[in-house]
C-alpha positions as CSV (number, residue, x, y, z in Angstrom):
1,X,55.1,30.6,-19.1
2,X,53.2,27.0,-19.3
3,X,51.0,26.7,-22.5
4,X,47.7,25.5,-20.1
5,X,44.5,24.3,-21.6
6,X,41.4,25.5,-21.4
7,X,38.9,24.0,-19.2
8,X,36.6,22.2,-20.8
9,X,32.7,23.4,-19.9
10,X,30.7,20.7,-18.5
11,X,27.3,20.2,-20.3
12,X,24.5,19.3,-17.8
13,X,21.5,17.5,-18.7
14,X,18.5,16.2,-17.2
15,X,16.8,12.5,-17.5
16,X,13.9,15.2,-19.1
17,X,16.0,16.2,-21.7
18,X,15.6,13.9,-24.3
19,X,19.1,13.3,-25.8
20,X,20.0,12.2,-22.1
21,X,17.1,9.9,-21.8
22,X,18.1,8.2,-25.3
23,X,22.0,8.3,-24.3
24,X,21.0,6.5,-21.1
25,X,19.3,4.0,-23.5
26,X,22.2,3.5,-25.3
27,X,24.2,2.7,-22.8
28,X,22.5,0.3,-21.1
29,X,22.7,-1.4,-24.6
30,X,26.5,-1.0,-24.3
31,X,26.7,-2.3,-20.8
32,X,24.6,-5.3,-21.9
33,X,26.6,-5.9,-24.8
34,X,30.1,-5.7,-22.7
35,X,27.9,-8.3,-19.9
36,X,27.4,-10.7,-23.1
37,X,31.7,-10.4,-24.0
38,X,32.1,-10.9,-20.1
39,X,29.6,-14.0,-20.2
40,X,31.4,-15.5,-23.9
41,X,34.6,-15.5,-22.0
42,X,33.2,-17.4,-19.5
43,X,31.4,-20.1,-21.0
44,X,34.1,-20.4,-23.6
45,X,32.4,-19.5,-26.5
46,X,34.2,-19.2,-30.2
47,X,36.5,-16.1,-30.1
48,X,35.1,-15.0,-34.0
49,X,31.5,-14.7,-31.5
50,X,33.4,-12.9,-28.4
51,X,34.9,-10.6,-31.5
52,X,31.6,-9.7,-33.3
53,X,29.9,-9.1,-29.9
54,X,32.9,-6.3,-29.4
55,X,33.0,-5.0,-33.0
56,X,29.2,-4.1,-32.5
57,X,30.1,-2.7,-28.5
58,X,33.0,-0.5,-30.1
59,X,30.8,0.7,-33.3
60,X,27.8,1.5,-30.5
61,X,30.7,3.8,-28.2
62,X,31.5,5.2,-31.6
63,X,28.1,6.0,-32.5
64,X,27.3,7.6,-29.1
65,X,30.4,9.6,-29.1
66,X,29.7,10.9,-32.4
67,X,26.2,12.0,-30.9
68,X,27.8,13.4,-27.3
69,X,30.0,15.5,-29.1
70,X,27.7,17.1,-32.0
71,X,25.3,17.7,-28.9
72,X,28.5,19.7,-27.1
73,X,29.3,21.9,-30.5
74,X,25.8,22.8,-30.7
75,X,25.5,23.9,-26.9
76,X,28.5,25.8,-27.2
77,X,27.1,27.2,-30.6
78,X,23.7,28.4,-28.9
79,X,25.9,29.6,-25.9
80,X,27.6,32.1,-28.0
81,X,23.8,33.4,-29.3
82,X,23.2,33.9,-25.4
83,X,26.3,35.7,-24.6
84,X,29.3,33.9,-24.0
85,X,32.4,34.8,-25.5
86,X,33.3,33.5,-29.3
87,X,36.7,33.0,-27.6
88,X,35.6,30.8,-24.9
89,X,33.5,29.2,-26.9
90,X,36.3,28.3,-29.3
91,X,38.8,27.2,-26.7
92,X,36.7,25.1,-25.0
93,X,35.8,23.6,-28.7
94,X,39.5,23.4,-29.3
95,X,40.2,21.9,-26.1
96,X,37.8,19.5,-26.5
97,X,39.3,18.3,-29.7
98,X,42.5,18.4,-28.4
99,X,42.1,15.8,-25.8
100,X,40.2,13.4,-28.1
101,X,43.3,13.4,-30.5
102,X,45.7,13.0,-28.3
């Protein structure tokens, strides 16, 4: 028998939800910050600028990540109150996990 994950559960937001509006925000920040590395490289700027401008991209993803996930544990968290499984619940958490570490 095949040890399968479990799928994860996709979390849907709306542009009305405000964590969604301000992750939008965020990464249009990202994009423009990748669109400033793109336009370094281009005009041939010094690499210690090209490597700040992608320290402060990478530490933004970071940031955002950090944020996307705490939003999924406490979905899955209020999900449980409203009736799904503990189980499901936890394997989806676990799965979750699982693909970030590996």
């Amino acid at each position: 028998m095949k040890n399968q994950k479990p799928k994860l559960t996709v979390v849907k937001n709306t542009m009305n939800d405000p964590a969604s509006a301000s992750e939008i925000k965020n990464l249009n920040r990202i994009k423009g910050q990748v669109e400033a590395v793109i336009q370094m490289i281009q005009n041939g700027r010094r690499v210690d600028d090209i490597l700040t401008q992608l320290s402060a991209a990478r530490s933004a993803i970071k940031s955002l990540e950090s944020r996307v996930l705490s939003h999924h544990i406490q979905k899955t968290i209020s999900d449980i109150r409203d009736g799904e499984t503990k189980t499901d619940a936890v394997d989806d958490l676990i799965a979750l996990f699982d693909k970030r570490l590996h």
